[in-house]
N, C-alpha and C positions, 0 to 999 in steps of 0.2 A: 202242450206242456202241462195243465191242468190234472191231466188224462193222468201221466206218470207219479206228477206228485200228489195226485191223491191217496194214491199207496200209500206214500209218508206222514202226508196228513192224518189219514185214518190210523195208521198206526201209532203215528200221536197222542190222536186225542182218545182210542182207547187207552193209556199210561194216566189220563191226566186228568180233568176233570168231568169229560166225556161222560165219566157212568153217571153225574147229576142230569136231570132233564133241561129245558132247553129255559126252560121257566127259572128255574132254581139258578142255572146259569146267568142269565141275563140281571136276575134279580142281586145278586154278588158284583157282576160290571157294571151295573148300575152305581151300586153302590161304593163303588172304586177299587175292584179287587181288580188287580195288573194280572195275574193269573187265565181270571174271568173273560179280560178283555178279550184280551189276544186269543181266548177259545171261539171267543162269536167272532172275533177276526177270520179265523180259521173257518168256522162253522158258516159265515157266509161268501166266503171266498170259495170251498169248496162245492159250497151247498150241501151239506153234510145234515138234516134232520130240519134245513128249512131250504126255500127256493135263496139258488145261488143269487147274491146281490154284493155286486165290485164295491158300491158306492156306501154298502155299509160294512164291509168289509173295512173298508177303507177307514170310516169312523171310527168302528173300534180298536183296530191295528194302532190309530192316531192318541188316541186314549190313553193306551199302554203304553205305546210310546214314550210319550210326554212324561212319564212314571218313569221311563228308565230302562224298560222291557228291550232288551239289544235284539231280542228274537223278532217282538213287534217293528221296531225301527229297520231291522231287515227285511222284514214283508210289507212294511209299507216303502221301502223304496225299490224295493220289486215295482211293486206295483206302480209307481211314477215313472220308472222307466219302462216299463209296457204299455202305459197309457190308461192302466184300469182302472176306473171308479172314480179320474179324477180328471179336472178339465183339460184338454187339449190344449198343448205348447202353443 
């Protein structure tokens, strides 16, 4: 399923804030941009410019989240119900 939607993803995050590097990136969701998050949501969900990782995927989806992001709170309850990144029912 990955496979498919990385299509979407990448055509995503070329729209959005993708053309910043991964650094610039992180340094903005660090600092509470709900935008920010949900791109390193993405960018390690997909593994998009770093090694794929659920579990921090998972983190910053949760981030945004909590901020209000309905895109985030959607990919992270993908992800609860497929079991990625987070502990076992």
């Amino acid at each position: 399923m990955k496979s498919i939607s990385f299509i979407f993803a990448y055509l995503f995050l070329t729209c959005g804030l993708s053309a910043l590097d991964f650094q610039e990136t992180k340094k903005l969701a660090e600092g509470g941009s709900v935008l920010a998050q949900s791109e390193l949501g993405d960018r390690y969900y997909y593994g998009i410019g770093v090694p794929q990782d659920d579990k921090e995927a998972v983190k910053w989806y949760r981030k945004s989240a909590e901020q209000g992001s309905a895109k985030a709170q959607y990919n992270l309850g993908v992800m609860y119900a497929n079991g990625e990144g987070v502990p076992p029912r």
